[in-house]
PDB file of N, CA, C and O in Angstrom:
ATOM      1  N   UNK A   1      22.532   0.203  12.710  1.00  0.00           N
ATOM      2  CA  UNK A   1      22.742  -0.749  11.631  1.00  0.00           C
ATOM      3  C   UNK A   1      23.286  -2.039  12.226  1.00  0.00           C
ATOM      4  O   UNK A   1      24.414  -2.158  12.705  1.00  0.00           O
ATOM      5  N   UNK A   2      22.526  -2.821  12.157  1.00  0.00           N
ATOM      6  CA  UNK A   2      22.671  -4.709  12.429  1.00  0.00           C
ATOM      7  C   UNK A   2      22.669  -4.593  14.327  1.00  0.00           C
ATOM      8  O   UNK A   2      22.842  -5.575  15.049  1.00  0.00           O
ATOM      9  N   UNK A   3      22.468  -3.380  14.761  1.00  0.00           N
ATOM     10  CA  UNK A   3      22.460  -3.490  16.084  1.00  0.00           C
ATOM     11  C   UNK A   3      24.213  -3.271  16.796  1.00  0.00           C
ATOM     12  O   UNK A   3      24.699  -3.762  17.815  1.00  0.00           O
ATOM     13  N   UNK A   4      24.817  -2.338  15.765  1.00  0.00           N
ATOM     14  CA  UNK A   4      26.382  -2.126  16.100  1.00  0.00           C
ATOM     15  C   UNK A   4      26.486  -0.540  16.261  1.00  0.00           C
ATOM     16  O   UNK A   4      26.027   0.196  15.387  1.00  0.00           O
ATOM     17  N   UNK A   5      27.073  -0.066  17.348  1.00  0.00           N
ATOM     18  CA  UNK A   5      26.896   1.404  17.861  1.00  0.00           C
ATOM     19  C   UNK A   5      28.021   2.010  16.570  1.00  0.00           C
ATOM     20  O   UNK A   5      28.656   1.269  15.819  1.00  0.00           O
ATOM     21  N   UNK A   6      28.065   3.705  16.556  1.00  0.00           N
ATOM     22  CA  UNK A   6      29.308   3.838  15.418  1.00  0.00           C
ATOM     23  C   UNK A   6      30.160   3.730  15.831  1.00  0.00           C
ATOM     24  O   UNK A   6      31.032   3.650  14.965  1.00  0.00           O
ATOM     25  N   UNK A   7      30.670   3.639  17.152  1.00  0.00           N
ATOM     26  CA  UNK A   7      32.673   3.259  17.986  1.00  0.00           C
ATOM     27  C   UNK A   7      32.553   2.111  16.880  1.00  0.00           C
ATOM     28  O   UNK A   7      33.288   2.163  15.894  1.00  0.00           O
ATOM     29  N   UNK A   8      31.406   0.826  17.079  1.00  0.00           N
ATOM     30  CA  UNK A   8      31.947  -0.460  16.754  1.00  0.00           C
ATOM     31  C   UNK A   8      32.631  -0.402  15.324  1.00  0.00           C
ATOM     32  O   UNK A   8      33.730  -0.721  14.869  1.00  0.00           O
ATOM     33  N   UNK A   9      31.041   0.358  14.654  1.00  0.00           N
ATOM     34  CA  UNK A   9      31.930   0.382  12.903  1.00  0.00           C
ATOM     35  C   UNK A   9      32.869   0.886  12.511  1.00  0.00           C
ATOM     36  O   UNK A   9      33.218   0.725  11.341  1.00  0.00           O
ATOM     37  N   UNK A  10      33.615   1.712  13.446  1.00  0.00           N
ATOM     38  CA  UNK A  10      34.644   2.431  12.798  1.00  0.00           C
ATOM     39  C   UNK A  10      35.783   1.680  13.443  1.00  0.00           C
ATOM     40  O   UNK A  10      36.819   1.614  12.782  1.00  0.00           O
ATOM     41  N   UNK A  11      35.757   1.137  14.561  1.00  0.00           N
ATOM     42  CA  UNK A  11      36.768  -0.421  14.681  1.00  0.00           C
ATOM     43  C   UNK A  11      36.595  -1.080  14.038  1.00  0.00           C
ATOM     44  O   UNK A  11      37.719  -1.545  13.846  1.00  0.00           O
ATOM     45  N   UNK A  12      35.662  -1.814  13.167  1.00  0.00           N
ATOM     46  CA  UNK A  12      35.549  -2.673  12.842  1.00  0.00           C
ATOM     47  C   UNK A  12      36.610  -2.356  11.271  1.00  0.00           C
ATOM     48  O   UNK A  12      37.638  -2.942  10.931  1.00  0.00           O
ATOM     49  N   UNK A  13      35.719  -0.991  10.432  1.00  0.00           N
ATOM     50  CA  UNK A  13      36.609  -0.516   9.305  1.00  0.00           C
ATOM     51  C   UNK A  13      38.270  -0.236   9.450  1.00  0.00           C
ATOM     52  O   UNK A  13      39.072  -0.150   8.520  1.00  0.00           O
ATOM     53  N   UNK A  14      38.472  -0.150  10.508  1.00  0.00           N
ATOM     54  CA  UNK A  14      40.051  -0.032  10.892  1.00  0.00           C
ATOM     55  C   UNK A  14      40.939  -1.078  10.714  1.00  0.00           C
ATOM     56  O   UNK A  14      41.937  -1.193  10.003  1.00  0.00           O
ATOM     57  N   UNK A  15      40.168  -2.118  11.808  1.00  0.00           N
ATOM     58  CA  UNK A  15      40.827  -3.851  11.843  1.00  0.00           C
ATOM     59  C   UNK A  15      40.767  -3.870  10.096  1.00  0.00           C
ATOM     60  O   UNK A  15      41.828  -4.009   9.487  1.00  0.00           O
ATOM     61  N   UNK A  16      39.306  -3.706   9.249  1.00  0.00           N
ATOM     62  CA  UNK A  16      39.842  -4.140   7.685  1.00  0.00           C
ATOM     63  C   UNK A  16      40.721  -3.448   7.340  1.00  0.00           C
ATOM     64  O   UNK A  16      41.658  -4.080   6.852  1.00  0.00           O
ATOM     65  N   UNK A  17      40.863  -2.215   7.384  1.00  0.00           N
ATOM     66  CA  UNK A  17      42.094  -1.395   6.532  1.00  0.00           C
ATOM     67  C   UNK A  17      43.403  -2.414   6.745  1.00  0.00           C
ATOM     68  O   UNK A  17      43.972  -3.034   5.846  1.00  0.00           O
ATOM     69  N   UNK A  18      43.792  -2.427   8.423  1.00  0.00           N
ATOM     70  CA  UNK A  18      44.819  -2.825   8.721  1.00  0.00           C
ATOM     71  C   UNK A  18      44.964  -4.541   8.240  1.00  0.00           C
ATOM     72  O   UNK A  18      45.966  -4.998   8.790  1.00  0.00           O
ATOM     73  N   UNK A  19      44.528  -5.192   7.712  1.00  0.00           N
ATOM     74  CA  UNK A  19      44.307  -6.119   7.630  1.00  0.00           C
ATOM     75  C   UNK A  19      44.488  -6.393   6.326  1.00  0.00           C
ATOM     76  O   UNK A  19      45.231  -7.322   6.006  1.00  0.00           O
ATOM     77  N   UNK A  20      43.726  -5.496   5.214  1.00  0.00           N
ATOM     78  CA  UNK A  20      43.769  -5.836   4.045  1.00  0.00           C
ATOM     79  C   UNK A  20      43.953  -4.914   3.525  1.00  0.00           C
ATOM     80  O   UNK A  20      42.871  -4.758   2.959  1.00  0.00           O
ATOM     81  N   UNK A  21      44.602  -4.031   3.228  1.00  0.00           N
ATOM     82  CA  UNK A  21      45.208  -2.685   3.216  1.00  0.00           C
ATOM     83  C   UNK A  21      44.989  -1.875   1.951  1.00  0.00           C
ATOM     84  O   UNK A  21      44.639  -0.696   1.996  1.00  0.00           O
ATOM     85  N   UNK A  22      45.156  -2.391   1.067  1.00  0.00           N
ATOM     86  CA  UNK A  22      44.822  -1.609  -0.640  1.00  0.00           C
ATOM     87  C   UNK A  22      44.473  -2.679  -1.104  1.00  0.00           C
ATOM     88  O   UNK A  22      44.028  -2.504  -2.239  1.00  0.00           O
ATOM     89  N   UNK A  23      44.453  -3.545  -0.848  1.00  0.00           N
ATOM     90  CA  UNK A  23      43.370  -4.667  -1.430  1.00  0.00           C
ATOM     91  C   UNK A  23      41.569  -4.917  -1.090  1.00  0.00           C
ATOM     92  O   UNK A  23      40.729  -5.672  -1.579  1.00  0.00           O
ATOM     93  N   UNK A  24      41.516  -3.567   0.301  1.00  0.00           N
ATOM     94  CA  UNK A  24      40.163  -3.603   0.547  1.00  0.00           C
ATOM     95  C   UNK A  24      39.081  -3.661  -0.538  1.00  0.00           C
ATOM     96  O   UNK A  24      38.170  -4.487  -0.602  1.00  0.00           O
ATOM     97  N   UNK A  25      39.316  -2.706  -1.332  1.00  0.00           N
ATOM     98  CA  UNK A  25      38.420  -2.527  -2.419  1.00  0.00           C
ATOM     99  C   UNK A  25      37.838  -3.778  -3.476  1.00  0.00           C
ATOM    100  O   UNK A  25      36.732  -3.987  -3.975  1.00  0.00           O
ATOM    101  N   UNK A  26      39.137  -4.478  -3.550  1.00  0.00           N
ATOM    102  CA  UNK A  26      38.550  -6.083  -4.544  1.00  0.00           C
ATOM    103  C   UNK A  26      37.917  -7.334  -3.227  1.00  0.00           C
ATOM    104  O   UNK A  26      37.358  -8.429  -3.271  1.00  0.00           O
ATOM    105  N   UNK A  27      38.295  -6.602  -2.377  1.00  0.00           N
ATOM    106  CA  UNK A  27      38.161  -7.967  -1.215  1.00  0.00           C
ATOM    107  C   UNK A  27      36.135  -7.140  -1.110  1.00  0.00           C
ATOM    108  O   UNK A  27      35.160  -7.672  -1.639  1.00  0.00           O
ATOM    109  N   UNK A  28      36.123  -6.547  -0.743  1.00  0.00           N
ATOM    110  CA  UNK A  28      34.467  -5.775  -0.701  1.00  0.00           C
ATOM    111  C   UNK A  28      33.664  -5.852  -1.975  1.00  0.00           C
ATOM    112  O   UNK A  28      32.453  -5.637  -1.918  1.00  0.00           O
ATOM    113  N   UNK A  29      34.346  -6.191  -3.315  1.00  0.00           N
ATOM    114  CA  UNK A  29      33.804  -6.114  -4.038  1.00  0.00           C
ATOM    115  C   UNK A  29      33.703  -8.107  -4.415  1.00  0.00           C
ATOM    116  O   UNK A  29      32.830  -8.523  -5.176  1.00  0.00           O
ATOM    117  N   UNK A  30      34.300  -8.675  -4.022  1.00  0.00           N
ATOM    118  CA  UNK A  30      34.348 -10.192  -4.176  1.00  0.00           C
ATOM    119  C   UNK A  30      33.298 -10.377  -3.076  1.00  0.00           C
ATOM    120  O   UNK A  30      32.304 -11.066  -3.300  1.00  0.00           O
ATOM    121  N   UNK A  31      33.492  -9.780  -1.894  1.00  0.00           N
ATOM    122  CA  UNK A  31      32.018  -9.847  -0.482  1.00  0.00           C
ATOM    123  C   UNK A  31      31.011  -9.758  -1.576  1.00  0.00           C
ATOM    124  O   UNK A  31      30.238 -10.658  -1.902  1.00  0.00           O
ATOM    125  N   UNK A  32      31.105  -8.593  -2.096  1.00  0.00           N
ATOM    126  CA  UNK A  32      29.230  -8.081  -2.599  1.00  0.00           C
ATOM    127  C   UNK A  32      29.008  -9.209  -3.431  1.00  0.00           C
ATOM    128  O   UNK A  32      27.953  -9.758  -3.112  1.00  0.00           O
ATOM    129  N   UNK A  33      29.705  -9.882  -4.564  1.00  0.00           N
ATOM    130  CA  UNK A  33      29.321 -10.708  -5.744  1.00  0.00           C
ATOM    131  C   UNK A  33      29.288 -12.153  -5.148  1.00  0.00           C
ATOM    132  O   UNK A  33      28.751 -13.053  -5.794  1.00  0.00           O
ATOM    133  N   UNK A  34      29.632 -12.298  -4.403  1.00  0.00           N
ATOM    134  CA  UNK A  34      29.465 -13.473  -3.353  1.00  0.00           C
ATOM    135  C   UNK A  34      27.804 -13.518  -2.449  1.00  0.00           C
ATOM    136  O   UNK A  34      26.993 -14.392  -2.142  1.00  0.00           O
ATOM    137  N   UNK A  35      27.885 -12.558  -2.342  1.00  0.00           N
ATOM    138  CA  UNK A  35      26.539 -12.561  -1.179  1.00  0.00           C
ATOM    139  C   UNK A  35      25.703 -11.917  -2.323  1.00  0.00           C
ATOM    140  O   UNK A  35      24.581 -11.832  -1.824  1.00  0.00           O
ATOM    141  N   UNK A  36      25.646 -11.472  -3.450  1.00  0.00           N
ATOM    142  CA  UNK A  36      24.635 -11.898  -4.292  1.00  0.00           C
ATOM    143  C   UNK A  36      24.089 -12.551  -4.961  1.00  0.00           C
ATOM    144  O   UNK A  36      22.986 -12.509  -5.506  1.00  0.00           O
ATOM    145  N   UNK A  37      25.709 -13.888  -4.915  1.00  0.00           N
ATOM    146  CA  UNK A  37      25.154 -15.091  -5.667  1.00  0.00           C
ATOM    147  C   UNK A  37      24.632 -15.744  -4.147  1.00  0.00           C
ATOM    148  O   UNK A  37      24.288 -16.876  -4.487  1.00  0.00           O
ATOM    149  N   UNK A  38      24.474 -15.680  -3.186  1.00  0.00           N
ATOM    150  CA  UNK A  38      23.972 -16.252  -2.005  1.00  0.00           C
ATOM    151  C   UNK A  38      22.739 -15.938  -2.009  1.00  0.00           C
ATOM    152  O   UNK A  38      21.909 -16.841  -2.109  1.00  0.00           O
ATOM    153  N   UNK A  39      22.379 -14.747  -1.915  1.00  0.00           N
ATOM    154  CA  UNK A  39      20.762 -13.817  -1.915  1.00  0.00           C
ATOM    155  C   UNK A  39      20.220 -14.656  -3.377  1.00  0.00           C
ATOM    156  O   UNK A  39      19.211 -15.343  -3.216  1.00  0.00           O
ATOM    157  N   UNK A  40      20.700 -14.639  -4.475  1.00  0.00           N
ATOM    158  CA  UNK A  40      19.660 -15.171  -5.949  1.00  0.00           C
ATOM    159  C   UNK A  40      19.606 -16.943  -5.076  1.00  0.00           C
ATOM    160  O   UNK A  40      18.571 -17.579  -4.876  1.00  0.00           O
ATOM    161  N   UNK A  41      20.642 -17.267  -4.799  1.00  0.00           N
ATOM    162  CA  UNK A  41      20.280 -18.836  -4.662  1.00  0.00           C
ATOM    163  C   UNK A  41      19.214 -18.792  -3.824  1.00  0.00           C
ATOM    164  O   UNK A  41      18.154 -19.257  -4.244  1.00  0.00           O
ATOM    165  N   UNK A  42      19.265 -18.312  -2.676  1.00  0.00           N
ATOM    166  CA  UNK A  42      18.227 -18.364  -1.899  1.00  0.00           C
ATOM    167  C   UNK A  42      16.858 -18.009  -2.120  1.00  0.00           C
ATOM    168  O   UNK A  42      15.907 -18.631  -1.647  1.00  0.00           O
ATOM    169  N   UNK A  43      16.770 -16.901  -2.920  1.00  0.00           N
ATOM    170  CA  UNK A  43      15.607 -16.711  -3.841  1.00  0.00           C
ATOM    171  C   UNK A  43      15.106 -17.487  -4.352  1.00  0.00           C
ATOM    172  O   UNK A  43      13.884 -17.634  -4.338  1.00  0.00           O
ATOM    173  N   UNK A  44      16.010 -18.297  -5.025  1.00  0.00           N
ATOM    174  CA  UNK A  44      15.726 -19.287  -6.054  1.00  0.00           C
ATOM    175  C   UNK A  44      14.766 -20.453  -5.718  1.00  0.00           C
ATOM    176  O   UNK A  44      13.872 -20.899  -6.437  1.00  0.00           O
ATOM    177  N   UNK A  45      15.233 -20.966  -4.140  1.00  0.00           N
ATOM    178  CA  UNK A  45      14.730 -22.104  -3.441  1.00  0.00           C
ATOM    179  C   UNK A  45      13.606 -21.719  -2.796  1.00  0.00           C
ATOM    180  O   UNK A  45      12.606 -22.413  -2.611  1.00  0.00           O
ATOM    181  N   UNK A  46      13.829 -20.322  -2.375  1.00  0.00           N
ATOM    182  CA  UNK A  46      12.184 -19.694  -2.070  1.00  0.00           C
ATOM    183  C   UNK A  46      10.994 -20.116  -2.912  1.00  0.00           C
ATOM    184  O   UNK A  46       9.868 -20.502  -2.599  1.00  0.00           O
ATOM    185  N   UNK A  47      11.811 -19.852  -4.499  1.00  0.00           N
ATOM    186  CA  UNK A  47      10.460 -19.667  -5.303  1.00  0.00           C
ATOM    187  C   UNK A  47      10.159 -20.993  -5.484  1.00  0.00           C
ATOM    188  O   UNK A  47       8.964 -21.223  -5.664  1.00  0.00           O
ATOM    189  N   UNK A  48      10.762 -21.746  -5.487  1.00  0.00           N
ATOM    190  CA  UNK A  48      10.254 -22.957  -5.765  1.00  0.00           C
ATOM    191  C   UNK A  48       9.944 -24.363  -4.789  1.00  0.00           C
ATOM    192  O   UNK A  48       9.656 -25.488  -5.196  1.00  0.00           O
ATOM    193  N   UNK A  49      10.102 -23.899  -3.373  1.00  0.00           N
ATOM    194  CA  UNK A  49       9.399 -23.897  -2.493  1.00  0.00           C
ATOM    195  C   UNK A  49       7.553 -23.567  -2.858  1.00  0.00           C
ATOM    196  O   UNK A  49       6.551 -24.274  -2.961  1.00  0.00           O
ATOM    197  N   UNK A  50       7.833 -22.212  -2.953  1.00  0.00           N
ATOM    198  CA  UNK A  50       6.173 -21.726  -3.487  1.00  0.00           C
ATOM    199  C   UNK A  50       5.557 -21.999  -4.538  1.00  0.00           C
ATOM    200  O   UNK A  50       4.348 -21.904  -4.753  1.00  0.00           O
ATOM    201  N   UNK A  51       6.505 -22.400  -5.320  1.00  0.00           N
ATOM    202  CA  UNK A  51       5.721 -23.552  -6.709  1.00  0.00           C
ATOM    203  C   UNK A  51       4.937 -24.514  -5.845  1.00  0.00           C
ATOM    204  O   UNK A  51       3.724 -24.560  -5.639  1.00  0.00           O
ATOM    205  N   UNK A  52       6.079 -25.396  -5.315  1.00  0.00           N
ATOM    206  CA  UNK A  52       5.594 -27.029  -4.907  1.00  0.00           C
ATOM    207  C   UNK A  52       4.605 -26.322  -4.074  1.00  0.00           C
ATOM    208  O   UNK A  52       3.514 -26.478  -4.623  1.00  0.00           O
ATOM    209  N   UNK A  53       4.445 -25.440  -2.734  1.00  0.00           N
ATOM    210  CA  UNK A  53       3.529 -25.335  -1.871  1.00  0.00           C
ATOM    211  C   UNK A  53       1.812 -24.679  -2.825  1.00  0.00           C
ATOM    212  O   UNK A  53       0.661 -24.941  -2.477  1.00  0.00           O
ATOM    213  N   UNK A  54       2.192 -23.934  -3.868  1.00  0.00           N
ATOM    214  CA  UNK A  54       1.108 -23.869  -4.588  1.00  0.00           C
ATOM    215  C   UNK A  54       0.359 -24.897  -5.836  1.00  0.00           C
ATOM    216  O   UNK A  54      -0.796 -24.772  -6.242  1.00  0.00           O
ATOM    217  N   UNK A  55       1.508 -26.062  -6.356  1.00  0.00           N
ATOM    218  CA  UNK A  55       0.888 -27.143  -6.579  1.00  0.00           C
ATOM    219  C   UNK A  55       0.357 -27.787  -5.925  1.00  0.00           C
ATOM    220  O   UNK A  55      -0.731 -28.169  -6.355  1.00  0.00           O
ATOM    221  N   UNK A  56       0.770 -28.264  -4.591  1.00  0.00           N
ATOM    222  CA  UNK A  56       0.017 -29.405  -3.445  1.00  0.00           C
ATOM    223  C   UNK A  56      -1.292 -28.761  -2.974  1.00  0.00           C
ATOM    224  O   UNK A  56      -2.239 -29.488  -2.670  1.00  0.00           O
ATOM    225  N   UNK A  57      -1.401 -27.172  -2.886  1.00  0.00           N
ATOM    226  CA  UNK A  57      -2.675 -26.414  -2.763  1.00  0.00           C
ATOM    227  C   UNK A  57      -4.181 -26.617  -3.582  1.00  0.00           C
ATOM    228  O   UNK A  57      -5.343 -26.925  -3.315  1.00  0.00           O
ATOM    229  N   UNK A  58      -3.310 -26.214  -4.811  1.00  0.00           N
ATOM    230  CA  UNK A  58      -4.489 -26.681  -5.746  1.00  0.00           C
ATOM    231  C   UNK A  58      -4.994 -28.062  -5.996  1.00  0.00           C
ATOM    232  O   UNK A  58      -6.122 -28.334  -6.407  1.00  0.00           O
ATOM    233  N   UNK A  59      -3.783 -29.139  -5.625  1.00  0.00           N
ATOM    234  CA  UNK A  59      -4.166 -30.257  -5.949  1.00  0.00           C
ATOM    235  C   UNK A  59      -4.971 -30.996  -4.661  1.00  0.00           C
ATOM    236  O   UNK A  59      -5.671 -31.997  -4.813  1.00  0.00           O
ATOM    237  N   UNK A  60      -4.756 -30.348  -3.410  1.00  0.00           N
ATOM    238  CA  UNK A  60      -5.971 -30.949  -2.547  1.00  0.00           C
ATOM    239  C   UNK A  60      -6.469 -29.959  -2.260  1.00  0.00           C
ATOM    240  O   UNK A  60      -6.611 -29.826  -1.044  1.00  0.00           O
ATOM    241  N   UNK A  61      -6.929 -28.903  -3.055  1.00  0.00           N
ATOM    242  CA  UNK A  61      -8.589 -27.500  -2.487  1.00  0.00           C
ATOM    243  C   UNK A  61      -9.429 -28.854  -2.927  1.00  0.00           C
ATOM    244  O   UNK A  61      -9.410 -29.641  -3.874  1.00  0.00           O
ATOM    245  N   UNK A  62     -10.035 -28.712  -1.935  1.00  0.00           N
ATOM    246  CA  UNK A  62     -11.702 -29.251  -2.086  1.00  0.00           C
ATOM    247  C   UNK A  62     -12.806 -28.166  -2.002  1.00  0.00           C
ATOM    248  O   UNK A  62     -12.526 -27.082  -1.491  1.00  0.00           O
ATOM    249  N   UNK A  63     -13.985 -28.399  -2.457  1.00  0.00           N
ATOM    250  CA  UNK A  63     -14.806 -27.395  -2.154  1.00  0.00           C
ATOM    251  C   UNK A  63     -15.699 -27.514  -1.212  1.00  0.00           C
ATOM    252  O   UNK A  63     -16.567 -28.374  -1.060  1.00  0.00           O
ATOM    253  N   UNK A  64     -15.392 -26.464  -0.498  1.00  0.00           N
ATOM    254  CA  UNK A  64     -16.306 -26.661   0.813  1.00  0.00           C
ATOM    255  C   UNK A  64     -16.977 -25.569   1.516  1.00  0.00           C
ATOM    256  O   UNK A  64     -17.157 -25.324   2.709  1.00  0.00           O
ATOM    257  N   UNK A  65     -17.422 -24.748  -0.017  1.00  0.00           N
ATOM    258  CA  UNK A  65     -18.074 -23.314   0.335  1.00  0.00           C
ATOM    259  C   UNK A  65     -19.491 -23.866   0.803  1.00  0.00           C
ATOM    260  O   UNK A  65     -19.981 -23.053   1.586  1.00  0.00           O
ATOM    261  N   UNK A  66     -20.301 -24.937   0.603  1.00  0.00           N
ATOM    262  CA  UNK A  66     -21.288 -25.349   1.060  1.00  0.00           C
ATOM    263  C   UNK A  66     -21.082 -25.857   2.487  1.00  0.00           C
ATOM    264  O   UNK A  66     -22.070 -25.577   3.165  1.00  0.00           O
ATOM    265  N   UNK A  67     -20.298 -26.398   3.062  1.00  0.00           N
ATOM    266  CA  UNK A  67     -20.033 -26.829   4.305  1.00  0.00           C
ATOM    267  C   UNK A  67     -19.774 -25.845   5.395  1.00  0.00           C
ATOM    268  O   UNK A  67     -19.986 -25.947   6.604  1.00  0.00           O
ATOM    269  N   UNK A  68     -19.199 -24.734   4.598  1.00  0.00           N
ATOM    270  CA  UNK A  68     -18.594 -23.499   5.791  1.00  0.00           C
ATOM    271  C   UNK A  68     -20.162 -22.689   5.821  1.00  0.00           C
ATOM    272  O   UNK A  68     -20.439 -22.140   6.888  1.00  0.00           O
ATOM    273  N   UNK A  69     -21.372 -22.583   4.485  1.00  0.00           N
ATOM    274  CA  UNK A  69     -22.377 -21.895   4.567  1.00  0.00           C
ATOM    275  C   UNK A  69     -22.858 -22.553   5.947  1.00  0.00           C
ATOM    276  O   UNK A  69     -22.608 -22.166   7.088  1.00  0.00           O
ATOM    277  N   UNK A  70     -23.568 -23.582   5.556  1.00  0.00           N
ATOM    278  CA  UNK A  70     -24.231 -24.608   6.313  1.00  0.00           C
ATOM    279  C   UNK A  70     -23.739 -24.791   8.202  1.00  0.00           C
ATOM    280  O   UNK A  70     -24.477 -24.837   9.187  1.00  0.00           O
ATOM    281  N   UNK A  71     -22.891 -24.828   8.147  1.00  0.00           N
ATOM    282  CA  UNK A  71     -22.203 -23.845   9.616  1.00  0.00           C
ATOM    283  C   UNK A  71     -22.088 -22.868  10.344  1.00  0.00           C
ATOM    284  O   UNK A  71     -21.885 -22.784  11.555  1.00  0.00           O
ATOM    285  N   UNK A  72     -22.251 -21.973   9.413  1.00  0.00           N
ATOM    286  CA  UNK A  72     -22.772 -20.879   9.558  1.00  0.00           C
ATOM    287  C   UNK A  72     -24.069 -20.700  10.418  1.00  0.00           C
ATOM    288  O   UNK A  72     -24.205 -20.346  11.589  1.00  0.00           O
ATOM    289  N   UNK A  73     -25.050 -21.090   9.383  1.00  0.00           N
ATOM    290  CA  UNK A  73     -26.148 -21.445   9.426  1.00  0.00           C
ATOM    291  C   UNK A  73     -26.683 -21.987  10.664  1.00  0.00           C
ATOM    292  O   UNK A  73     -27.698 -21.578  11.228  1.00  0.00           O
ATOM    293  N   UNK A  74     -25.902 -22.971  11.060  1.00  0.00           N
ATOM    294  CA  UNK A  74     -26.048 -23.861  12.288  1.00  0.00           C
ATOM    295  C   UNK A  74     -25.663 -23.099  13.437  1.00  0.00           C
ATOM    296  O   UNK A  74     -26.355 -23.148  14.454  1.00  0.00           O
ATOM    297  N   UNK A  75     -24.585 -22.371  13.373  1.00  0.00           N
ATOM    298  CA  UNK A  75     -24.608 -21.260  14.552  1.00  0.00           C
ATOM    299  C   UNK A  75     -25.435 -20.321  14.929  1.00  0.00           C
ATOM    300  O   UNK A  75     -25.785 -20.000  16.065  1.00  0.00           O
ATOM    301  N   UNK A  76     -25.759 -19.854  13.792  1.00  0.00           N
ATOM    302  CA  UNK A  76     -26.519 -18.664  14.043  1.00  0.00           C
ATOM    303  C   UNK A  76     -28.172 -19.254  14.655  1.00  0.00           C
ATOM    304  O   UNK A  76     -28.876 -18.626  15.446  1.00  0.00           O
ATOM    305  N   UNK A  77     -28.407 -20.198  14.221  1.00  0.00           N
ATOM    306  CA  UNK A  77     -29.610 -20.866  14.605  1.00  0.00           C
ATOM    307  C   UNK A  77     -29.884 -21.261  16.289  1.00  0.00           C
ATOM    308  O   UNK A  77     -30.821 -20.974  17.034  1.00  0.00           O
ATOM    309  N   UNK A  78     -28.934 -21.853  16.459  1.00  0.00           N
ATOM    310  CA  UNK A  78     -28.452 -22.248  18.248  1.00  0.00           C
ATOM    311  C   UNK A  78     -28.810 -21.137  19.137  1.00  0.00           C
ATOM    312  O   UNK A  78     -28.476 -19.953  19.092  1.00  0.00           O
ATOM    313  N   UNK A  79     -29.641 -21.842  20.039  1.00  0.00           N
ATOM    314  CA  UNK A  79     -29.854 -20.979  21.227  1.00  0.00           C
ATOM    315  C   UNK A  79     -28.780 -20.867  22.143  1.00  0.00           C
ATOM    316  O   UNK A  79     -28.170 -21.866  22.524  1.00  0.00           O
ATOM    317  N   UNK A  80     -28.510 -19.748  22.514  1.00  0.00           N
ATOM    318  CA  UNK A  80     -28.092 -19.868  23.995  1.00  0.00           C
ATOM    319  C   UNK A  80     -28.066 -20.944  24.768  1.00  0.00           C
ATOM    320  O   UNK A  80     -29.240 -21.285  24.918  1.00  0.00           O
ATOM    321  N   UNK A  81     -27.320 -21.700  25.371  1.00  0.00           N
ATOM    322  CA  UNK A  81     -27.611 -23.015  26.007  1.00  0.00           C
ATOM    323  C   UNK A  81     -28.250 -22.328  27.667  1.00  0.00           C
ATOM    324  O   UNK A  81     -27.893 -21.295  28.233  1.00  0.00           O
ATOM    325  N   UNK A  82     -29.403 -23.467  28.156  1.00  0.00           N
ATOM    326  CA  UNK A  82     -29.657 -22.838  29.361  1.00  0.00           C
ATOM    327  C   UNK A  82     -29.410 -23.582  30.468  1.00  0.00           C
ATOM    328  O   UNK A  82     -29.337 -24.801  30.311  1.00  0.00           O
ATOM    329  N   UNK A  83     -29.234 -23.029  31.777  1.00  0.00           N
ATOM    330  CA  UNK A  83     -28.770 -24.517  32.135  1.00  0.00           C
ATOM    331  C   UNK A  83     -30.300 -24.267  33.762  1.00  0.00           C
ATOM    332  O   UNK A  83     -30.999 -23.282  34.002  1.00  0.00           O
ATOM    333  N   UNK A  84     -30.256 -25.217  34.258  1.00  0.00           N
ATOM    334  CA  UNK A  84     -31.987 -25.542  35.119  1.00  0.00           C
ATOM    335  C   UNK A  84     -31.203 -24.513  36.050  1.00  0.00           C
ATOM    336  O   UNK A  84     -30.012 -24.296  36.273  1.00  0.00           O
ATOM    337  N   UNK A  85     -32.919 -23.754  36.676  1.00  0.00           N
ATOM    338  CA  UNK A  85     -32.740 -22.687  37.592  1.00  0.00           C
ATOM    339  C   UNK A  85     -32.584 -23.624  38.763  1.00  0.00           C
ATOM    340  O   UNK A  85     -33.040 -24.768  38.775  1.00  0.00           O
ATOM    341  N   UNK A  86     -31.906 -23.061  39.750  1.00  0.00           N
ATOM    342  CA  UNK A  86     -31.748 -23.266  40.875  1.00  0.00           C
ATOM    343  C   UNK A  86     -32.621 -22.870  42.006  1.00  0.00           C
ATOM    344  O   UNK A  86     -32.590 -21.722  42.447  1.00  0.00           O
ATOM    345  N   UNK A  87     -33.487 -23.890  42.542  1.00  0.00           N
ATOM    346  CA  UNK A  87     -34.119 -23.833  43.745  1.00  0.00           C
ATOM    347  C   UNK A  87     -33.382 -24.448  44.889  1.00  0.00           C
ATOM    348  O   UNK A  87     -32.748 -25.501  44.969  1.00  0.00           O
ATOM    349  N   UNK A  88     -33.650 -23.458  45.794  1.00  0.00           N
ATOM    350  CA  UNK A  88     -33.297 -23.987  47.232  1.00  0.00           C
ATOM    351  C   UNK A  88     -34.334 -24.913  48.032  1.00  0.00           C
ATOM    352  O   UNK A  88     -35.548 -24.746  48.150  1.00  0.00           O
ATOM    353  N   UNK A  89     -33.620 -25.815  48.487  1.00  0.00           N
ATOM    354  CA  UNK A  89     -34.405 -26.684  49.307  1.00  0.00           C
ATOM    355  C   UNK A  89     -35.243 -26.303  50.076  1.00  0.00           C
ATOM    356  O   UNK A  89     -34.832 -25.225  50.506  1.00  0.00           O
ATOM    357  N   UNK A  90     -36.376 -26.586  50.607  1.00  0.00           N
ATOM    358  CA  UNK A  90     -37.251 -26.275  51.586  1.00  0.00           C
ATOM    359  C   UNK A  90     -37.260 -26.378  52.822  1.00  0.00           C
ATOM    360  O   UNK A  90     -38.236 -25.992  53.467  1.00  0.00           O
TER     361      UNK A  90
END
């Protein structure tokens, strides 16, 4: 978990006990409601990030299912390029 062996977490839960002693419980519970109003904000700017990035989408799609056919087309048509055989001098 987060890349911390269990020695670390159970130092780590110790230093809090000793630290914040019977108040752990409101202090962990002010962490969680804190870092969930952090997680929704961030959500928040996500989504509307993906608004604006899906308005500017639609507003420059062009259509260019004829251009990608037609390319297509043009590849598949193309020879092999060849390049001149090689003769040796006489």
């Amino acid at each position: 978990m987060f890349g911390l062996s269990p020695f670390s977490l159970i130092l780590i839960a110790i230093i809090a006990i000793m630290l914040f002693g019977s108040d752990l419980p409101e202090v962990a519970r002010k962490f969680g409601s804190r870092y969930r109003e952090f997680r929704r904000s961030i959500n928040d700017v996500q989504q509307q990030f993906r608004e604006i990035q899906r308005e500017t989408s639609d507003a420059l799609k062009v259509d260019t299912s004829d251009d990608h056919r037609r390319a297509e087309l043009d590849d598949e048509e193309e020879d092999e390029p060849q390049a001149p055989r090689f003769t040796p001098p006489s």
